[in-house]
BALOBA-1460 file (C-alpha; in Angstrom, 3 decimals):
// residues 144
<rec num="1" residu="x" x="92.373" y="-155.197" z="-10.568"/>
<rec num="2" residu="x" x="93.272" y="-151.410" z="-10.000"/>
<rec num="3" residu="x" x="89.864" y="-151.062" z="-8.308"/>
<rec num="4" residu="x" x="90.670" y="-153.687" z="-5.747"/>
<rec num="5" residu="x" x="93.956" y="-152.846" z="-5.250"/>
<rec num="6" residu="x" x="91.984" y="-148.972" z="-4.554"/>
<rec num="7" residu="x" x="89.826" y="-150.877" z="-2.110"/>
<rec num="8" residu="x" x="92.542" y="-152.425" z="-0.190"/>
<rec num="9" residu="x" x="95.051" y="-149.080" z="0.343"/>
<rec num="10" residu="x" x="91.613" y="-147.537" z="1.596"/>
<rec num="11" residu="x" x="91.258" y="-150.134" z="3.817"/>
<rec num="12" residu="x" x="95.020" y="-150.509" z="5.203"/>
<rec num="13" residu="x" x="95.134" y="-146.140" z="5.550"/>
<rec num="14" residu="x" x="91.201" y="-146.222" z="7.315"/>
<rec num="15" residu="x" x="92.775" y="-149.190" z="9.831"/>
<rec num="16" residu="x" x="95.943" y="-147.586" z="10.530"/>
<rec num="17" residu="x" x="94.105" y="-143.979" z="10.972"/>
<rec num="18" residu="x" x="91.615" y="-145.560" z="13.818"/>
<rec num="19" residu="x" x="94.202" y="-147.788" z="15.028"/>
<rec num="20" residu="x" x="96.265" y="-144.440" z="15.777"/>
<rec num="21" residu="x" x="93.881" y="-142.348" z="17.238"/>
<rec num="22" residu="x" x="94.943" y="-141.337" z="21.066"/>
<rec num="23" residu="x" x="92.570" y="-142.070" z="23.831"/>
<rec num="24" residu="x" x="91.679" y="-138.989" z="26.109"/>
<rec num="25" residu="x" x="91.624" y="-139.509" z="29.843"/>
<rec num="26" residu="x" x="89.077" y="-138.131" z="31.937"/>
<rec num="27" residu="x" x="89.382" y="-135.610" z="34.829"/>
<rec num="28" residu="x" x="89.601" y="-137.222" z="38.116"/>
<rec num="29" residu="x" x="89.734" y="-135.604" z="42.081"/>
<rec num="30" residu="x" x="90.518" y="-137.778" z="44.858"/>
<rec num="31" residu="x" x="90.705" y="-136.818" z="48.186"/>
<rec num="32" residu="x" x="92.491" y="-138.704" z="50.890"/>
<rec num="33" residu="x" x="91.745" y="-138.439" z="54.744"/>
<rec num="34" residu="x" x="94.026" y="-139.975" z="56.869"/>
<rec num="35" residu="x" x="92.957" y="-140.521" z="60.556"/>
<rec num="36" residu="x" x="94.549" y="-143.344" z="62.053"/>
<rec num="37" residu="x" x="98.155" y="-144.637" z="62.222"/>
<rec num="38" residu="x" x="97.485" y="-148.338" z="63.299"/>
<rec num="39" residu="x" x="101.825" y="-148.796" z="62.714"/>
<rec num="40" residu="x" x="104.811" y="-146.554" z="61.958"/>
<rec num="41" residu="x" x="104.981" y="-145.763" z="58.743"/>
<rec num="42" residu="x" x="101.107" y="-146.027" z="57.920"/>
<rec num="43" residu="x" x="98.521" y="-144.237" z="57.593"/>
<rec num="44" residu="x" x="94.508" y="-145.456" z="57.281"/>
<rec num="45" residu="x" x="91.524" y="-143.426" z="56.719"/>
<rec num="46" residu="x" x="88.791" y="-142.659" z="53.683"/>
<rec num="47" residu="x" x="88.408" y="-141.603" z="50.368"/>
<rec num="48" residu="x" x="86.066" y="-139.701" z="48.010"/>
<rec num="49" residu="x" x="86.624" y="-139.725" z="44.414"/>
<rec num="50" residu="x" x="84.914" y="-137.688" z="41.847"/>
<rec num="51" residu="x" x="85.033" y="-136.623" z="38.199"/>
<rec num="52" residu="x" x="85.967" y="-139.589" z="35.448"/>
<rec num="53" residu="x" x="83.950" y="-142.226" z="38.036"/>
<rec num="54" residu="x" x="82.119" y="-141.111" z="41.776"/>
<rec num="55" residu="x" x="83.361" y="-142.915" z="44.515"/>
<rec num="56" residu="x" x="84.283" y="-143.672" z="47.926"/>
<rec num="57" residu="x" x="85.988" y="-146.038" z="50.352"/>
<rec num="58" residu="x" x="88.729" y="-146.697" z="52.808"/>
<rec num="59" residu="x" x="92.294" y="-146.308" z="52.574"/>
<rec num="60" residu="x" x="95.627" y="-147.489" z="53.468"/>
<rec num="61" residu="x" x="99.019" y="-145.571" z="52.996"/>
<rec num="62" residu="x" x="102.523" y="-146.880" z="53.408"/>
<rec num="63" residu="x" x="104.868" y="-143.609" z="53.756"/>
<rec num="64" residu="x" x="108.817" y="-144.601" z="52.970"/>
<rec num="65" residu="x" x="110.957" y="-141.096" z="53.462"/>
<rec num="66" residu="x" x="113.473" y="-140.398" z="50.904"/>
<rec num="67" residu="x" x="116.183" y="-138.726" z="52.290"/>
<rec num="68" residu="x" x="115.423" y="-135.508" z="54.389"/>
<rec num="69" residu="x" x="112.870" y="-133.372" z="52.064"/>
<rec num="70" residu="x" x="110.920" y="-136.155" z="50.408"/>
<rec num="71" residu="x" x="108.908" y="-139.383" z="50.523"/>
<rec num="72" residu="x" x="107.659" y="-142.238" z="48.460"/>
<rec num="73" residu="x" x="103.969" y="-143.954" z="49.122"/>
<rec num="74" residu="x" x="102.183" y="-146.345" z="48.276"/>
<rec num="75" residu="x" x="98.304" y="-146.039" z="48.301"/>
<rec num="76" residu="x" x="95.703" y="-148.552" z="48.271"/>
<rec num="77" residu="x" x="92.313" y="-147.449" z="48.204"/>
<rec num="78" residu="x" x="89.198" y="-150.181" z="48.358"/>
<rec num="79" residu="x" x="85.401" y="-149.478" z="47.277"/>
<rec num="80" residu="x" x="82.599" y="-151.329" z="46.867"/>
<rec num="81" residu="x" x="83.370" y="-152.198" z="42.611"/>
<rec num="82" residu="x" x="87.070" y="-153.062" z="43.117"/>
<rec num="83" residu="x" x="90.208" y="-151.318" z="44.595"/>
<rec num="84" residu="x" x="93.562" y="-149.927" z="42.950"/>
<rec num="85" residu="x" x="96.775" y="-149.169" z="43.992"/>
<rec num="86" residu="x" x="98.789" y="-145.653" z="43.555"/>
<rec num="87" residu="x" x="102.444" y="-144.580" z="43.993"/>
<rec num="88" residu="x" x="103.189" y="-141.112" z="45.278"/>
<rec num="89" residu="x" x="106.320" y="-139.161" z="45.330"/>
<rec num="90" residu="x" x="105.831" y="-136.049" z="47.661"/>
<rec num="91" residu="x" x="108.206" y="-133.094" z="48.679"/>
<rec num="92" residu="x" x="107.844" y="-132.206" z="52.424"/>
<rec num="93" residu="x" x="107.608" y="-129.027" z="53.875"/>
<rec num="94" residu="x" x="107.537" y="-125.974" z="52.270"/>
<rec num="95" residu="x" x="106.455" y="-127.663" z="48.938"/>
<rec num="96" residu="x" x="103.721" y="-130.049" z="50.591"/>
<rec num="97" residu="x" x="103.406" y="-131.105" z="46.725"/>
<rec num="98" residu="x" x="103.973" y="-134.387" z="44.502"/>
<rec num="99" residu="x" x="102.821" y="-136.367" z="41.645"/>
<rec num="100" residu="x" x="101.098" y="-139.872" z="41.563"/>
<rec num="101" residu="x" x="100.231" y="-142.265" z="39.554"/>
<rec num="102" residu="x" x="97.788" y="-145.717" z="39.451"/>
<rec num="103" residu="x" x="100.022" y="-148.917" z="38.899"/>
<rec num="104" residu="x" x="96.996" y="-151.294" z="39.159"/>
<rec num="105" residu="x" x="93.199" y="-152.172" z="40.043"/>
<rec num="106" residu="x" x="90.975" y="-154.629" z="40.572"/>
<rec num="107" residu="x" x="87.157" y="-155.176" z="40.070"/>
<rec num="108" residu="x" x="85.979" y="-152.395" z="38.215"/>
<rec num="109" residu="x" x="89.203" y="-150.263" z="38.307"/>
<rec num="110" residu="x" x="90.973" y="-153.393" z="36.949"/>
<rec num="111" residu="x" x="93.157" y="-151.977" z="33.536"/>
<rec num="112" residu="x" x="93.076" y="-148.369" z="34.717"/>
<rec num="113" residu="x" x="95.871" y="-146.431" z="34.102"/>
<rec num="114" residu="x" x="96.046" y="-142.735" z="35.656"/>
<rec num="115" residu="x" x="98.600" y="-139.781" z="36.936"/>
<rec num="116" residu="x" x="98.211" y="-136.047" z="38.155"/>
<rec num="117" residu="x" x="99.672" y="-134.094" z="40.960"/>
<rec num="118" residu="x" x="98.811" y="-133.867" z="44.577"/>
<rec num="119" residu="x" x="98.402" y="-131.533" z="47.494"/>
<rec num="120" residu="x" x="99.346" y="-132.277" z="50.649"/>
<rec num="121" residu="x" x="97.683" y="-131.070" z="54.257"/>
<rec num="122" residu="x" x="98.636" y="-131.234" z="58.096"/>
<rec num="123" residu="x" x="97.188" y="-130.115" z="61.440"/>
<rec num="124" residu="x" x="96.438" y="-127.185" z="62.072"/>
<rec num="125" residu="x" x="95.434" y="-126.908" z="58.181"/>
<rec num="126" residu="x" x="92.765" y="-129.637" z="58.227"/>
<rec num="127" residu="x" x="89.986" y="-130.508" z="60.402"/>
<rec num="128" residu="x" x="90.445" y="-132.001" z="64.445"/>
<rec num="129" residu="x" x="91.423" y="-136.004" z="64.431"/>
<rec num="130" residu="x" x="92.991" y="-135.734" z="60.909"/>
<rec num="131" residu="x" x="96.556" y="-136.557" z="60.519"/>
<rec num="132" residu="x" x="96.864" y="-136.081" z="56.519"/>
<rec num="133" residu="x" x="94.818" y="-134.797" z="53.593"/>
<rec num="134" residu="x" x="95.935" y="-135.514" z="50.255"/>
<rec num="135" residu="x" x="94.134" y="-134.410" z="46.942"/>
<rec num="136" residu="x" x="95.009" y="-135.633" z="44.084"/>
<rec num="137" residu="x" x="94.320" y="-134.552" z="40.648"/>
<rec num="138" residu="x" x="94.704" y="-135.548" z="37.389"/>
<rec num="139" residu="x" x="93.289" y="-138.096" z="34.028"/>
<rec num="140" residu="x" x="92.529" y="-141.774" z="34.656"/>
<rec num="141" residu="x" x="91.983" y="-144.017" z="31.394"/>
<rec num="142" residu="x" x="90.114" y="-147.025" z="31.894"/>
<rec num="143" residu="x" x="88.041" y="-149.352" z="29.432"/>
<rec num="144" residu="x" x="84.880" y="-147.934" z="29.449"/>
């Protein structure tokens, strides 16, 4: 009787120990290019992602300003495998900094989870035809 009441504390303590144990994210960069404006308040272009997975696609960026210094987007970006959706928070100028973070996915990115900070660039600081370039970097988790 003691031997199986040994047995089953090992058993509950081993559960609850890998049951417990924290996933690590993995490093992520993903940089934006907007180039076209096809409305007020958004913004279309590409996408390159690298790190935790290596991709690329097309995005789409609705920009909502908050108050005078700041402003909220949201950020779809579609590949091939599936597409997922980020919110940003951004100061403007001189900070031209923020945080975002991935509220859902689809297709191969669907369950991700992920949040870092981003960089934000204007003409005359990026190339000719560019209206935006935002890089963003941080941990994704996803169910790999």
């Amino acid at each position: 009787m003691k031997f199986k009441s040994v047995l089953l504390l090992l058993a509950v303590f081993l559960f609850t120990l890998v049951g417990c144990t924290k996933r690590e994210g993995r490093a992520i960069m993903i940089k934006g290019t907007s180039t076209a404006s096809p409305k007020p308040g958004t913004l279309t272009g590409t996408f390159v992602a690298t790190g935790a997975f290596n991709t690329h696609g097309v995005g789409e960026m609705v920009v909502v300003p908050v108050g005078e210094d700041s402003i909220h987007c949201t950020y779809e970006l579609t590949a091939p495998e599936g597409s997922f959706m980020m919110v940003m928070d951004c100061e403007m100028p001189p900070g031209m900094n923020g945080v975002w973070k991935i509220i859902s996915g689809t297709g191969f990115y669907s369950g991700m989870t992920g949040k870092g900070t981003l960089v934000m660039m204007f003409p005359p600081d990026v190339p000719a035809g560019v209206i935006s370039e935002e890089t963003m970097t941080g941990e994704v988790w996803m169910r790999w």
